[in-house]
C-alpha positions in Angstrom: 70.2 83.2 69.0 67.4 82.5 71.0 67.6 86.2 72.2 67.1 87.3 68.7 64.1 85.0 68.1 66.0 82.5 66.2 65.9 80.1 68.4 63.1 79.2 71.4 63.4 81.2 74.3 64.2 78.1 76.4 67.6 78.8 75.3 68.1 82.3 76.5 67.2 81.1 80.0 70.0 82.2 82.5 71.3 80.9 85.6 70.1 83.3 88.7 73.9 83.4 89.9 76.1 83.8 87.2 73.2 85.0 84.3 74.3 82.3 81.8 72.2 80.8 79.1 72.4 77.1 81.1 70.4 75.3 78.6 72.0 76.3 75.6 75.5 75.5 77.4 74.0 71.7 78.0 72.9 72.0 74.6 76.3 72.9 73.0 78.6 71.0 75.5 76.1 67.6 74.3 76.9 68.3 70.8 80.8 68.5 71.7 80.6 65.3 73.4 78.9 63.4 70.2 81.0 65.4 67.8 84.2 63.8 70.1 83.5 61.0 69.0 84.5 61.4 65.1 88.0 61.6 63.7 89.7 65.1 64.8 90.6 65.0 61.3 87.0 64.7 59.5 85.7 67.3 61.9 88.2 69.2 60.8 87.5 68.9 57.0 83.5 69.0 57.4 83.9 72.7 59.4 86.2 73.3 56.4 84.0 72.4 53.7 80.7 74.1 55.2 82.7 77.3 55.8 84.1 77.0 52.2 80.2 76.5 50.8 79.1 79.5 53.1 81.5 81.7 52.2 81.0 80.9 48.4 77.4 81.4 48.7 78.3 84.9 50.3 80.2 86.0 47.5 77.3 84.8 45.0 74.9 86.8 47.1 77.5 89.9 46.6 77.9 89.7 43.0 74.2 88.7 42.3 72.8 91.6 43.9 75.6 94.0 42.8 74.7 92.8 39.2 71.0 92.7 39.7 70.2 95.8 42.2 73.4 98.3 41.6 71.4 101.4 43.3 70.3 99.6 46.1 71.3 101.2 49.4 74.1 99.2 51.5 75.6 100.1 54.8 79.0 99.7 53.3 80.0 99.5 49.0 82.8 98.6 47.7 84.1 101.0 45.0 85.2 98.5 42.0 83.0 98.0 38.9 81.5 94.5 38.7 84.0 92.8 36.5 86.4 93.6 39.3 84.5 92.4 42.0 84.4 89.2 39.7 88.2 89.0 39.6 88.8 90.1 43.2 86.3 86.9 44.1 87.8 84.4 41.6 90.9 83.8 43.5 89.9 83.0 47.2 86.7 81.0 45.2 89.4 78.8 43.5 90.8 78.0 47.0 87.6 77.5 48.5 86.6 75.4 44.9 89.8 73.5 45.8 88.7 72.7 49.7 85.2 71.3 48.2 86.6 68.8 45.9 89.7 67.0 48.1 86.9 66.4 50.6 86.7 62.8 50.8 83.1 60.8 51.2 82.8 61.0 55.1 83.4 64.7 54.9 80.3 65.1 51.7 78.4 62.2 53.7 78.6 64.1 57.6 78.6 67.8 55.8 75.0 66.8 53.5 73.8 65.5 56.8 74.3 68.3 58.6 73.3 70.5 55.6 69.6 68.5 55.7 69.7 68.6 59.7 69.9 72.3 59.5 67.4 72.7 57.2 64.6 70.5 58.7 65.5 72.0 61.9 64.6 75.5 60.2 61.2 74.0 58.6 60.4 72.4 62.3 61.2 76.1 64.0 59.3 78.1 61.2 56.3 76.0 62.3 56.7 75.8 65.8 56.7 79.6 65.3 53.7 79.8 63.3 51.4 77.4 65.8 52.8 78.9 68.7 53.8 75.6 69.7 57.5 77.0 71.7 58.1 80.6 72.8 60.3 82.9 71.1 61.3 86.3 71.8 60.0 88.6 69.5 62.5 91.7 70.8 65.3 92.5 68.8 68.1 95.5 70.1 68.2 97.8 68.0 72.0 99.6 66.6 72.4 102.8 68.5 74.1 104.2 65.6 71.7 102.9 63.0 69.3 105.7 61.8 65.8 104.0 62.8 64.7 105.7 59.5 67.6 103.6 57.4 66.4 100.5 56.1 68.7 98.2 53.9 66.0 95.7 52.0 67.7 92.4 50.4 65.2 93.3 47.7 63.3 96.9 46.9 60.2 96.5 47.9 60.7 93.9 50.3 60.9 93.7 54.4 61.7 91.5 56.8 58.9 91.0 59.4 60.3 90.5 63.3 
């Protein structure tokens, strides 16, 4: 992520022998220690539950824009008309409903703080970015077999500045 700008380029610093991103190893093995120190099984449930919210938002983002921008150029479409693509989401959304609602209150509790600890760690990186307070690599790697010609905007009209 840091190589990609997400993150700052402190991250993507690499040990001279082996060429491994060293600090974001420390980083991740010092969340794996705290996170050790919760119930297997709430850890278990939280990943649950935020993968269940993700992956609901993804298929509201699929049938939004299919409803709202049917033309729009996509790298991939699938062929079904939008009442379909309703139906064919309905199902593993039901399951994914399900997951959200047996969580018990640890699981809401540790999943709305991490949920707000992601998002003020965006706001704080947006304006590290924007004061130049950290570094971040502005290079991104471009698909060999993307057209550089072929751009797919979220929104017509719109473009995403790197």
């Amino acid at each position: 992520m840091a190589d990609l700008g997400l993150l700052p380029a402190v991250f993507s610093r690499r040990a001279a022998r082996t060429g491994t991103p060293w600090v974001a190893i420390a980083v991740s093995t010092i969340v794996t220690i705290v996170v050790s120190f919760l119930c297997f099984d709430d850890v278990v449930a939280t990943a649950n539950f935020l993968y269940s919210l993700g992956t609901l938002l993804e298929f509201a983002s699929f049938l939004w824009l299919r409803a709202k921008h049917p033309a729009m150029k996509r790298p991939y479409r699938v062929p079904l008309p939008l009442p379909a693509l309703v139906a064919m989401c309905a199902v593993p959304s039901a399951f994914l409903a399900y997951v959200c609602v047996v969580a018990g209150w640890k699981v809401f509790a540790l999943a709305g703080g991490l949920t707000m600890l992601g998002v003020g760690w965006h706001g704080v990186m947006r304006v590290c970015k924007a004061n130049k307070v950290l570094r971040f690599n502005n290079t991104v790697s471009a698909d060999p077999q993307q057209d550089p010609g072929d751009d797919y905007h979220l929104v017509p009209g719109y473009q995403v500045a790197c």
